[in-house]
mmCIF file of the N, C-alpha and C atoms, coordinates in Angstrom:
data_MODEL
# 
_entry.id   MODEL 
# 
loop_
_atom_site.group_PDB 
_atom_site.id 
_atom_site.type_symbol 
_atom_site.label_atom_id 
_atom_site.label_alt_id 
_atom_site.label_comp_id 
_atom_site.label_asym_id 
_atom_site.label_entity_id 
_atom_site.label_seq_id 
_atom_site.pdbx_PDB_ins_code 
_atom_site.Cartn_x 
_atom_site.Cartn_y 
_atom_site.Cartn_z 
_atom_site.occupancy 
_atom_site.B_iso_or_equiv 
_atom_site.pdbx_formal_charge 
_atom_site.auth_seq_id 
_atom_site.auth_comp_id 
_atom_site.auth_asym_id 
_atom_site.auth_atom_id 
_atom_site.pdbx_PDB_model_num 
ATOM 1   N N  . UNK A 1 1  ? -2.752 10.577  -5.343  1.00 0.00 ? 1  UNK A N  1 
ATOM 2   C CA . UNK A 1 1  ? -2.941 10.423  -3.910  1.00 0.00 ? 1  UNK A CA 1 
ATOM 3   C C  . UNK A 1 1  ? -3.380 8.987   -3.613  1.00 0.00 ? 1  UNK A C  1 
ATOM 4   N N  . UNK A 1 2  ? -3.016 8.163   -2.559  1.00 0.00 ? 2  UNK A N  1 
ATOM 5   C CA . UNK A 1 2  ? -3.211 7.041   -1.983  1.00 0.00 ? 2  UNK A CA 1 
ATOM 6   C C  . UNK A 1 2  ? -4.199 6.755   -1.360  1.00 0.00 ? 2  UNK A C  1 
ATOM 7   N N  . UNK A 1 3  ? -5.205 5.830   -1.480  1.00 0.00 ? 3  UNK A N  1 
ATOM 8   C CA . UNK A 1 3  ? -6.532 6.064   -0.418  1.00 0.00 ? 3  UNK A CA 1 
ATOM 9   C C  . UNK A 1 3  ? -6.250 4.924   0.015   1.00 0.00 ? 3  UNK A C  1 
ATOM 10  N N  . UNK A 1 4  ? -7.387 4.541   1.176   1.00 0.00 ? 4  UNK A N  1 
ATOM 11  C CA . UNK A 1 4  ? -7.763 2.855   1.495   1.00 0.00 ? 4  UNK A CA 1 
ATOM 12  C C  . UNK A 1 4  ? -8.148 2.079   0.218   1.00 0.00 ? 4  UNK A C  1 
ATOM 13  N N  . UNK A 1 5  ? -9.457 3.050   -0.908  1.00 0.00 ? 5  UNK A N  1 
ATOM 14  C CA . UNK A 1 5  ? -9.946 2.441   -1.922  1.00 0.00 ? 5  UNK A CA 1 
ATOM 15  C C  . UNK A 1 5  ? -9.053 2.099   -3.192  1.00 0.00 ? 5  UNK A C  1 
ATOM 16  N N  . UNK A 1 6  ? -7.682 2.729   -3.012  1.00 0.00 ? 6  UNK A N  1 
ATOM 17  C CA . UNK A 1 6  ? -6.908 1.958   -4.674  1.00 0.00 ? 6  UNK A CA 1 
ATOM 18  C C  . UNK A 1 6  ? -6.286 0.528   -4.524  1.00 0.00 ? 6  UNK A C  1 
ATOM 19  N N  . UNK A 1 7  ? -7.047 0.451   -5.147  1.00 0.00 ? 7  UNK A N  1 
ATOM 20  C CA . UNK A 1 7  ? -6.806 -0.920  -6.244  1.00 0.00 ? 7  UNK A CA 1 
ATOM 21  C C  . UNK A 1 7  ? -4.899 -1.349  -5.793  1.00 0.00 ? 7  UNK A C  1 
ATOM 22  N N  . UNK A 1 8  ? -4.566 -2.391  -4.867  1.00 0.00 ? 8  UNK A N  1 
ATOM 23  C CA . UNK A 1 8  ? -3.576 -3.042  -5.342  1.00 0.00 ? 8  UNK A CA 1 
ATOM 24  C C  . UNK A 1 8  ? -2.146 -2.574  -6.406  1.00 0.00 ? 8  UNK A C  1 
ATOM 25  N N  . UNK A 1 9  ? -3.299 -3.206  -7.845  1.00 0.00 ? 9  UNK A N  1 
ATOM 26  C CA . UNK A 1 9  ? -2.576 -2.776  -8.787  1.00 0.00 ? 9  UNK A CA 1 
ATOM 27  C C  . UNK A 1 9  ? -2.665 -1.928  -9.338  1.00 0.00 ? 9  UNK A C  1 
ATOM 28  N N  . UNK A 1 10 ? -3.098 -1.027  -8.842  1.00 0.00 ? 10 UNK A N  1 
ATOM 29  C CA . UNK A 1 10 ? -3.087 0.550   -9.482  1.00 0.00 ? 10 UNK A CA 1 
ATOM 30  C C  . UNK A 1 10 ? -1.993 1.111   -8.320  1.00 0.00 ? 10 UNK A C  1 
ATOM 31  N N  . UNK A 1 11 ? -1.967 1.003   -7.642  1.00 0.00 ? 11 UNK A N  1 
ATOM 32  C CA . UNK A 1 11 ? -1.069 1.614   -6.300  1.00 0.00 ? 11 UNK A CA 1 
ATOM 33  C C  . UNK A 1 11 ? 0.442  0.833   -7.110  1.00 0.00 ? 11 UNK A C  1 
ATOM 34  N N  . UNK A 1 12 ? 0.648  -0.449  -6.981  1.00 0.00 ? 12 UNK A N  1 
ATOM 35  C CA . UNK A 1 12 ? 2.112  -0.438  -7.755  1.00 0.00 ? 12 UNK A CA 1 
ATOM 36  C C  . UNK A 1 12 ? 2.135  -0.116  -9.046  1.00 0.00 ? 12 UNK A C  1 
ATOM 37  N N  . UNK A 1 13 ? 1.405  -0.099  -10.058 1.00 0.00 ? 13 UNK A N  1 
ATOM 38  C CA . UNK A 1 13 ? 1.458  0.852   -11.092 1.00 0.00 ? 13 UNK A CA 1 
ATOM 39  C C  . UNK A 1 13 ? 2.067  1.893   -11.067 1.00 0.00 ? 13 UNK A C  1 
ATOM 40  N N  . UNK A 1 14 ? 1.404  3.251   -10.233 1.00 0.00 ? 14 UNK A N  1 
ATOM 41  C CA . UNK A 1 14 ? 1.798  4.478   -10.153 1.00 0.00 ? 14 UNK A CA 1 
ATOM 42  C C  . UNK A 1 14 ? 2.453  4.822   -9.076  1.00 0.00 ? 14 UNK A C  1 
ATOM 43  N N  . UNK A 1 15 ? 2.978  4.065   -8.038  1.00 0.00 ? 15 UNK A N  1 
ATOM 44  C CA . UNK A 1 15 ? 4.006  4.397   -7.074  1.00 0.00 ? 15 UNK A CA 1 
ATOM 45  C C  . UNK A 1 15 ? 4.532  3.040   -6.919  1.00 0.00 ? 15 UNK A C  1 
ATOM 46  N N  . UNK A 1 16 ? 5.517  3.124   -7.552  1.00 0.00 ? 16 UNK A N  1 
ATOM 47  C CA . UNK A 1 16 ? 6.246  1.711   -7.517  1.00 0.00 ? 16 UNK A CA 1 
ATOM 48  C C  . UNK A 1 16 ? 7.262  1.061   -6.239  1.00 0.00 ? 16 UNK A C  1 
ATOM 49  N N  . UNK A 1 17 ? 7.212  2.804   -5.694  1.00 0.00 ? 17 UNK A N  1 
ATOM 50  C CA . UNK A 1 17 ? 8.293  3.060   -4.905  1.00 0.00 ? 17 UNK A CA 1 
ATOM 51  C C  . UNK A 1 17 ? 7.365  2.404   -3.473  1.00 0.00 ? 17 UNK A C  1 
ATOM 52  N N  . UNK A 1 18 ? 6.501  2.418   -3.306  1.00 0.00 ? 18 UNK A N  1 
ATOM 53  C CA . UNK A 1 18 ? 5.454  2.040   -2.522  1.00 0.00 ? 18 UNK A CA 1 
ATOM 54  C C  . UNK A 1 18 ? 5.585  -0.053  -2.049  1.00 0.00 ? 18 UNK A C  1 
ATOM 55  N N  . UNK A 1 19 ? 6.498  -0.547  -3.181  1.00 0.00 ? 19 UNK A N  1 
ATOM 56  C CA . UNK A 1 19 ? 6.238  -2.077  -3.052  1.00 0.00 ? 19 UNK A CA 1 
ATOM 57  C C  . UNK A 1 19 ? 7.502  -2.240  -1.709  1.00 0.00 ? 19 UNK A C  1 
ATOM 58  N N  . UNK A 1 20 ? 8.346  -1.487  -2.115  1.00 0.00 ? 20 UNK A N  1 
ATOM 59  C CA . UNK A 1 20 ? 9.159  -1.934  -0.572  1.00 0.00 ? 20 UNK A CA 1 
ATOM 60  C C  . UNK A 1 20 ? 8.930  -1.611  0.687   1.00 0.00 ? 20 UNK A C  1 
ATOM 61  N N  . UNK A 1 21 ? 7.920  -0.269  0.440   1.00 0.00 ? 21 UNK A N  1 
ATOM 62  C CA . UNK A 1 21 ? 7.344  0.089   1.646   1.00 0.00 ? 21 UNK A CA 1 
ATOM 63  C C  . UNK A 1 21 ? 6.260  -0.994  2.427   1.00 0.00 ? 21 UNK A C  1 
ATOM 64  N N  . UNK A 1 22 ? 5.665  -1.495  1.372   1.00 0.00 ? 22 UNK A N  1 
ATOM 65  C CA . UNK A 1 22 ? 4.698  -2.297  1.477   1.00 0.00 ? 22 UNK A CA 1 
ATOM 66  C C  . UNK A 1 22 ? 5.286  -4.004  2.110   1.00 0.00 ? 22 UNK A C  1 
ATOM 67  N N  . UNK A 1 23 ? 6.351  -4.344  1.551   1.00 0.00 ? 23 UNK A N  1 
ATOM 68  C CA . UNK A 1 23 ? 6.754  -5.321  1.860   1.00 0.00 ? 23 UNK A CA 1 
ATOM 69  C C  . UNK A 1 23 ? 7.478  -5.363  3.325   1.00 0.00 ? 23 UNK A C  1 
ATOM 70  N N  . UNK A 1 24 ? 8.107  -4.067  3.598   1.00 0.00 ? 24 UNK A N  1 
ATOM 71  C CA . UNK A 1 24 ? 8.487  -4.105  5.123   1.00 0.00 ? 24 UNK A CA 1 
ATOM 72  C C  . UNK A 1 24 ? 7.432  -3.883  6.424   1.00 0.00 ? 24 UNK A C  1 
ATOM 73  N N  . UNK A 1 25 ? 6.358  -3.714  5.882   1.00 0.00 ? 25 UNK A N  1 
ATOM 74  C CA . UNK A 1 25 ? 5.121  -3.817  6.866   1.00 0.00 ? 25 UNK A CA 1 
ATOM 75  C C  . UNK A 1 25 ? 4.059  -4.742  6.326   1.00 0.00 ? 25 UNK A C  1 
ATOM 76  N N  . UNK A 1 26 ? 5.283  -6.257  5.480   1.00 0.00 ? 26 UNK A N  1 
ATOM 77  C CA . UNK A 1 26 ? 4.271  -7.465  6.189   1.00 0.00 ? 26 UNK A CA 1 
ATOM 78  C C  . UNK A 1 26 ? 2.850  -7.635  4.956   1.00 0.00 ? 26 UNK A C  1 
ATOM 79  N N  . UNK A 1 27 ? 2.881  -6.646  3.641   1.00 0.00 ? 27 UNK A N  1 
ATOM 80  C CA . UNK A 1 27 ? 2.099  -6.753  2.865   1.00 0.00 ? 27 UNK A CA 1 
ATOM 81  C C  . UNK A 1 27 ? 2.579  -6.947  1.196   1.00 0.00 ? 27 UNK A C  1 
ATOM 82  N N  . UNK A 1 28 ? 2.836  -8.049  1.090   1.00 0.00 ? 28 UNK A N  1 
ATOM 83  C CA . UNK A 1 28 ? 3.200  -8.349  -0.132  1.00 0.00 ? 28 UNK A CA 1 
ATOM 84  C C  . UNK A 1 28 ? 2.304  -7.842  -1.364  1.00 0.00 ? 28 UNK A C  1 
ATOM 85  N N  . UNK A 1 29 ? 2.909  -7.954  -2.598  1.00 0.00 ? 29 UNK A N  1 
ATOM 86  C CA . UNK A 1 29 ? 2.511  -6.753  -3.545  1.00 0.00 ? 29 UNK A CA 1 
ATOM 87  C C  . UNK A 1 29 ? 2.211  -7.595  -5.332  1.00 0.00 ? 29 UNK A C  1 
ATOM 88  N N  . UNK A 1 30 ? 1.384  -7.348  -6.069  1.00 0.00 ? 30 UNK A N  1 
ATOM 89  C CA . UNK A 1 30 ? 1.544  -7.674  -7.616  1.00 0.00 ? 30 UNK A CA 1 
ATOM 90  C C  . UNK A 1 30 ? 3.566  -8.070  -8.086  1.00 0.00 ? 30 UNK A C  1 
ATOM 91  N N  . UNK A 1 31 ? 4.395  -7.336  -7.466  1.00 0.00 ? 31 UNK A N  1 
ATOM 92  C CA . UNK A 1 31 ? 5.183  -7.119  -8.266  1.00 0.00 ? 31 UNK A CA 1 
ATOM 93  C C  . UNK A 1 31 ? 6.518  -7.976  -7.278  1.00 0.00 ? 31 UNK A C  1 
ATOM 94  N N  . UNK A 1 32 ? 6.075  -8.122  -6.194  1.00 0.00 ? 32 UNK A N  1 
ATOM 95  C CA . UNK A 1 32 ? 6.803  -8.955  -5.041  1.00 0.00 ? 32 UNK A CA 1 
ATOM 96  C C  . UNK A 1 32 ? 6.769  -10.693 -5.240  1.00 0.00 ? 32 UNK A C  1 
ATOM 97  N N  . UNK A 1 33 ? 6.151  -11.275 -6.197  1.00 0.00 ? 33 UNK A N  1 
ATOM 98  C CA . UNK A 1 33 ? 5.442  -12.365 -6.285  1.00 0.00 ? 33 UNK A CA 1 
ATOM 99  C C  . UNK A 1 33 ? 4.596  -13.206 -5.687  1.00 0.00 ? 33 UNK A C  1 
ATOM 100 N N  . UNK A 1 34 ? 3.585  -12.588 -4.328  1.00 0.00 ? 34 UNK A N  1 
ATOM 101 C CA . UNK A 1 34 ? 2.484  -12.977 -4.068  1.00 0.00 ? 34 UNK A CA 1 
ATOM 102 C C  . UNK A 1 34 ? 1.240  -11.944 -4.563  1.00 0.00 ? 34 UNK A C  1 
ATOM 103 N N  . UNK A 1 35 ? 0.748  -12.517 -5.791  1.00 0.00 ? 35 UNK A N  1 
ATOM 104 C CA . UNK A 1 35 ? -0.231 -11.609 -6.144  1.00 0.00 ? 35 UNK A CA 1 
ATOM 105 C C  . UNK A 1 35 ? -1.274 -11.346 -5.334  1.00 0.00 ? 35 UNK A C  1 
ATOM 106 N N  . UNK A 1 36 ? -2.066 -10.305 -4.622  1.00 0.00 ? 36 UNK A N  1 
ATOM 107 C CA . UNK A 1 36 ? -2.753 -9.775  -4.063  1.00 0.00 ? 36 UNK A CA 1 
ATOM 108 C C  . UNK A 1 36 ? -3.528 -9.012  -5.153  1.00 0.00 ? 36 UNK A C  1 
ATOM 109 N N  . UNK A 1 37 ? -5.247 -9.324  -5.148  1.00 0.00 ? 37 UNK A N  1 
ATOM 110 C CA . UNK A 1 37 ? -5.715 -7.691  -5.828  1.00 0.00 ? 37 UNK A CA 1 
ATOM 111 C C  . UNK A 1 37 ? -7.175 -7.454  -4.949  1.00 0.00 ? 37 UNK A C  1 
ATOM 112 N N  . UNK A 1 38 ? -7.676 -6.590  -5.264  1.00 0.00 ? 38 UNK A N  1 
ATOM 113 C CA . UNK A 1 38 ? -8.228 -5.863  -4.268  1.00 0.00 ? 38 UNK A CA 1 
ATOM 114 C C  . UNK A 1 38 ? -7.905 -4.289  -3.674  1.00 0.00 ? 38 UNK A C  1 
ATOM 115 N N  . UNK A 1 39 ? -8.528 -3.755  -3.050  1.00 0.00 ? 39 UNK A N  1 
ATOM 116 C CA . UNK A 1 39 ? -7.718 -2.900  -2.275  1.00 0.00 ? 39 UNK A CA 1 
ATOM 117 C C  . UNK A 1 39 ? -6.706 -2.751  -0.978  1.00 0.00 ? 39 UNK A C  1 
ATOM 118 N N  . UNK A 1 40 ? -6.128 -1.516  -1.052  1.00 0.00 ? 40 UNK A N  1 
ATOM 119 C CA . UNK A 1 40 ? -4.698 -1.408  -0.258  1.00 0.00 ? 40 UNK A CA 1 
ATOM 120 C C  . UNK A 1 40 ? -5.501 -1.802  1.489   1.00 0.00 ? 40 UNK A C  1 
ATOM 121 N N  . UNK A 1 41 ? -6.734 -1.201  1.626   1.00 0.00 ? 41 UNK A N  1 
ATOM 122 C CA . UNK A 1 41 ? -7.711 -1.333  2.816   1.00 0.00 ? 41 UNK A CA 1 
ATOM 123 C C  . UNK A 1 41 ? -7.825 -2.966  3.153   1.00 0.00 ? 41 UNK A C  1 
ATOM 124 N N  . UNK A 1 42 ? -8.259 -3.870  2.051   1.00 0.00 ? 42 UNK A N  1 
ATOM 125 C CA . UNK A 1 42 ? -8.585 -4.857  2.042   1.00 0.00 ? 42 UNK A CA 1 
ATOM 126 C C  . UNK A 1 42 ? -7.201 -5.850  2.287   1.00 0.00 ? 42 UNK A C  1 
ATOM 127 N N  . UNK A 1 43 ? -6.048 -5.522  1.863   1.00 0.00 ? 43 UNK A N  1 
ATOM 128 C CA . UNK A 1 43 ? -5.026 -6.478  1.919   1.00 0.00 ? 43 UNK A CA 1 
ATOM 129 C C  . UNK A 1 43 ? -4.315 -6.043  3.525   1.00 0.00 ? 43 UNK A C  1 
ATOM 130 N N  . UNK A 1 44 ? -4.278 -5.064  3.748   1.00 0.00 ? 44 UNK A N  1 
ATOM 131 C CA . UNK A 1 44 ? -3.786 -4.834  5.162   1.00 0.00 ? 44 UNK A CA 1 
ATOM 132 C C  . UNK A 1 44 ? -4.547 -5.374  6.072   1.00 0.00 ? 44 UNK A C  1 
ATOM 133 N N  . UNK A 1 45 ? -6.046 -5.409  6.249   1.00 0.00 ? 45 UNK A N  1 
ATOM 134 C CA . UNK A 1 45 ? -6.732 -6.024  7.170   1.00 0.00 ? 45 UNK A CA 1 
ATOM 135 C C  . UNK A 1 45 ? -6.390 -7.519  7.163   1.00 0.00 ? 45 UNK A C  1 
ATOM 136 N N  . UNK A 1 46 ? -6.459 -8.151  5.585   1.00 0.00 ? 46 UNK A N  1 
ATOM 137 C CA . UNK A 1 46 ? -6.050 -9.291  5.878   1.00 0.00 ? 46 UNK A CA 1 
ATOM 138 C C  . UNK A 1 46 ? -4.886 -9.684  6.087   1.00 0.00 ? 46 UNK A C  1 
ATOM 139 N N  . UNK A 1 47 ? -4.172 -8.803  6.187   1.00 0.00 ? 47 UNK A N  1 
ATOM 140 C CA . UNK A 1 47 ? -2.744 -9.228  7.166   1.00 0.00 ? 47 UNK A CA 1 
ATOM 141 C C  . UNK A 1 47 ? -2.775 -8.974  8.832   1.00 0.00 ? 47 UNK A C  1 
ATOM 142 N N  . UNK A 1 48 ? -3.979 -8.510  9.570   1.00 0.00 ? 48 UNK A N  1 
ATOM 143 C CA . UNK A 1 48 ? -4.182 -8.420  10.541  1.00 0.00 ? 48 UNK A CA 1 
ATOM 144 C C  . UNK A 1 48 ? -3.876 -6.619  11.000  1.00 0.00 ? 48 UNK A C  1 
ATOM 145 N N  . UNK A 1 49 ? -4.042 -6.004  9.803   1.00 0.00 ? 49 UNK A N  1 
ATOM 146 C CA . UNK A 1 49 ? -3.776 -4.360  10.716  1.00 0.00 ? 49 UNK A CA 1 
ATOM 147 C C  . UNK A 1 49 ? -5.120 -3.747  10.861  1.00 0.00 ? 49 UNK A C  1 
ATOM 148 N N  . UNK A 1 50 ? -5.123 -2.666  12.079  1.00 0.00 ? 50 UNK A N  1 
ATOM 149 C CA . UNK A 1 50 ? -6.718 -1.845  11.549  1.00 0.00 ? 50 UNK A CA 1 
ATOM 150 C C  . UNK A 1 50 ? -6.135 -1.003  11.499  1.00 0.00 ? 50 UNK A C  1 
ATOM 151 N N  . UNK A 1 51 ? -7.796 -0.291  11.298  1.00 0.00 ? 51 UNK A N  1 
ATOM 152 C CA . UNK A 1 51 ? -7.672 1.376   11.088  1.00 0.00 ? 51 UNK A CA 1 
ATOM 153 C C  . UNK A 1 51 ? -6.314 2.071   11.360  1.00 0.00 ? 51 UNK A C  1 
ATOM 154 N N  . UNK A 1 52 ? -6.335 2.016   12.518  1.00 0.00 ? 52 UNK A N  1 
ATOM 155 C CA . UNK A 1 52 ? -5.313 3.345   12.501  1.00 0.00 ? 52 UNK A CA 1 
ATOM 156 C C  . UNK A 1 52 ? -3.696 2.959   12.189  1.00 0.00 ? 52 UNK A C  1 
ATOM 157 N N  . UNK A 1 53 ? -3.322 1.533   12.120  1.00 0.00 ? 53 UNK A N  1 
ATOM 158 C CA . UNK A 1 53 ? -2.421 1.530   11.054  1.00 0.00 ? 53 UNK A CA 1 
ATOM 159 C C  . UNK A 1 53 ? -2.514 1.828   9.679   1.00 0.00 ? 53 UNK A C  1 
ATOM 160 N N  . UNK A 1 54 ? -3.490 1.297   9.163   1.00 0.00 ? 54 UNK A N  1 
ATOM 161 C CA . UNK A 1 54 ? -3.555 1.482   8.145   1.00 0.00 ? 54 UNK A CA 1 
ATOM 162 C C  . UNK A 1 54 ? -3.551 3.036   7.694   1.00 0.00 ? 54 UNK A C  1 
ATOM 163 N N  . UNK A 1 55 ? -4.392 3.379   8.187   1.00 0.00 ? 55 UNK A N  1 
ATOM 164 C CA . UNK A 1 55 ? -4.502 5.417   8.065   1.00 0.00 ? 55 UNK A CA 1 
ATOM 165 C C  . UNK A 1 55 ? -2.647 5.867   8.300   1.00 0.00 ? 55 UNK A C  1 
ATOM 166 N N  . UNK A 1 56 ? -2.348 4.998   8.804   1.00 0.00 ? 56 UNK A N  1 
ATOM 167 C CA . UNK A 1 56 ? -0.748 5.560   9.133   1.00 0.00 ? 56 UNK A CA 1 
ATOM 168 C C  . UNK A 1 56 ? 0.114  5.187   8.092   1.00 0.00 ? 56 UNK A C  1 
ATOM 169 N N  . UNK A 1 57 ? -0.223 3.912   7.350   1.00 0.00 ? 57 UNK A N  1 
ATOM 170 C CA . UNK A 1 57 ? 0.598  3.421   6.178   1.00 0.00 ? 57 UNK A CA 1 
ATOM 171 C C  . UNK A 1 57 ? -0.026 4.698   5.383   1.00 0.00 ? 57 UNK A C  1 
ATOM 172 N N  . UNK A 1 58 ? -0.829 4.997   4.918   1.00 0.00 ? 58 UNK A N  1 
ATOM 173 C CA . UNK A 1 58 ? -1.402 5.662   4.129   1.00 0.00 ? 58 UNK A CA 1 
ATOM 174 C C  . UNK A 1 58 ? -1.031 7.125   3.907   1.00 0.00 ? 58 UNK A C  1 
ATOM 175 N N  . UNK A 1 59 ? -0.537 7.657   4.979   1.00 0.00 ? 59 UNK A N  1 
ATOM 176 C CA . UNK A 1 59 ? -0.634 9.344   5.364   1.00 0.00 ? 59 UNK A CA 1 
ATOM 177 C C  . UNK A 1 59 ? 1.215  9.120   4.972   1.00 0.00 ? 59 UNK A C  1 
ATOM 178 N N  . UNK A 1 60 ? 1.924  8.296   5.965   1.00 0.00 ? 60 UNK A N  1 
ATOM 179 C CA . UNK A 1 60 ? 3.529  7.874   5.026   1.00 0.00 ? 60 UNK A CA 1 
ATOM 180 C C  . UNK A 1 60 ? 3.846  7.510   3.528   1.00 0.00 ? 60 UNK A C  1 
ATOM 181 N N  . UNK A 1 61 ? 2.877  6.650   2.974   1.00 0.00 ? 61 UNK A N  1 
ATOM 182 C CA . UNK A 1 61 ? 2.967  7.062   1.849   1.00 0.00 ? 61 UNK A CA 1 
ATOM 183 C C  . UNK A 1 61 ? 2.995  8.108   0.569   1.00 0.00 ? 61 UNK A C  1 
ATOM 184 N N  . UNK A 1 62 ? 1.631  8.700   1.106   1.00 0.00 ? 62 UNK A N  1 
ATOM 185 C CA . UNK A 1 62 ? 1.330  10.203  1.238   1.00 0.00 ? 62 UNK A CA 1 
ATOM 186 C C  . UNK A 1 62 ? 2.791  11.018  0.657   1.00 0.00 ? 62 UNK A C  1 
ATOM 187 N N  . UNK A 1 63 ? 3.389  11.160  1.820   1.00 0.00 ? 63 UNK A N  1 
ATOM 188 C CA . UNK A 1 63 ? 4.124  11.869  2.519   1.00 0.00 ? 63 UNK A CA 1 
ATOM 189 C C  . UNK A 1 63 ? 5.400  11.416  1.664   1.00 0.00 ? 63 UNK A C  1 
ATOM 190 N N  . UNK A 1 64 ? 5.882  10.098  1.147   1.00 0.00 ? 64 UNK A N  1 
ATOM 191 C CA . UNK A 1 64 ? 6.970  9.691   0.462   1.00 0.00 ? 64 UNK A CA 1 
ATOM 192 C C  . UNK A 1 64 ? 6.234  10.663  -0.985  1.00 0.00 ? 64 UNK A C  1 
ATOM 193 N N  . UNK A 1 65 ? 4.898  10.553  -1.779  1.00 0.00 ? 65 UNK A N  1 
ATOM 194 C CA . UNK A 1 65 ? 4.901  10.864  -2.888  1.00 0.00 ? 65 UNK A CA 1 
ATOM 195 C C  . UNK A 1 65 ? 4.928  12.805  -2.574  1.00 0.00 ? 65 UNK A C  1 
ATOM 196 N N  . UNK A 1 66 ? 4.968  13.192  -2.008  1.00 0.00 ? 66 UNK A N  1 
ATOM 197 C CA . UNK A 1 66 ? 4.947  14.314  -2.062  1.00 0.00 ? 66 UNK A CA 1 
ATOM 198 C C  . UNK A 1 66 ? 6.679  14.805  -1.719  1.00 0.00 ? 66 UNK A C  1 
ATOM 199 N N  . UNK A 1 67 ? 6.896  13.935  -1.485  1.00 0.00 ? 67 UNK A N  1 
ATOM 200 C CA . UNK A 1 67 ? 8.771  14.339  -1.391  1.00 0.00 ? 67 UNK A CA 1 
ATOM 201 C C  . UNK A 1 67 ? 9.741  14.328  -2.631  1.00 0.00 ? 67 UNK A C  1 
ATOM 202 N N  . UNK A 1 68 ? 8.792  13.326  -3.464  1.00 0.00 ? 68 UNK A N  1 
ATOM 203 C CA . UNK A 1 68 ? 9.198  12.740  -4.904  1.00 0.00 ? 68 UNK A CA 1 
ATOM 204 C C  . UNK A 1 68 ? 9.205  13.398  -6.098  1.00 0.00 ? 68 UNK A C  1 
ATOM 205 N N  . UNK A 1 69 ? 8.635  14.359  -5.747  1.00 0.00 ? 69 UNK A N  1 
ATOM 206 C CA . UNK A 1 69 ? 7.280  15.385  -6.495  1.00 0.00 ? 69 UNK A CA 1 
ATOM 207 C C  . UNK A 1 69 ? 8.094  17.006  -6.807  1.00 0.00 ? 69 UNK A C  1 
# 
C-alpha cells in the first residue's frame, strides 16, 4: 500500500508502474533521471501540490495496485 510516508525509493522499487504516473503529474522519480529521495508527501509539496492532491495521487495509485493484483 502507498502512503504519504514511503520513501521515494521504495515506492519505485515496488511499484514501478507508479514512475509514469508520477512523471505525468509533474514529479520526477529515482528512475526518471532526476533523483529525488525523501518521501512521496515531501516531493509533491515541493513541486507545489497540497493535501488534497496529493491524497488523490495516492488513493489512484492505490487503486492502479489493486487492479494489478
Amino acid at each position: 500500500m502507498i502512503t504519504k510516508a514511503i520513501e521515494i525509493e521504495d515506492l519505485v522499487r515496488k511499484y514501478p508502474f507508479t514512475v509514469k504516473y508520477l512523471m505525468t503529474h509533474g514529479i520526477k522519480c529515482i528512475a526518471c533521471g532526476e533523483p529525488i529521495w525523501g518521501t512521496l508527501e515531501e516531493a509533491a509539496i515541493e513541486k507545489g501540490f497540497n493535501q488534497d492532491e496529493i491524497d488523490f495521487f495516492i488513493s489512484e495509485m492505490n487503486g492502479m495496485i489493486s487492479n494489478t493484483v
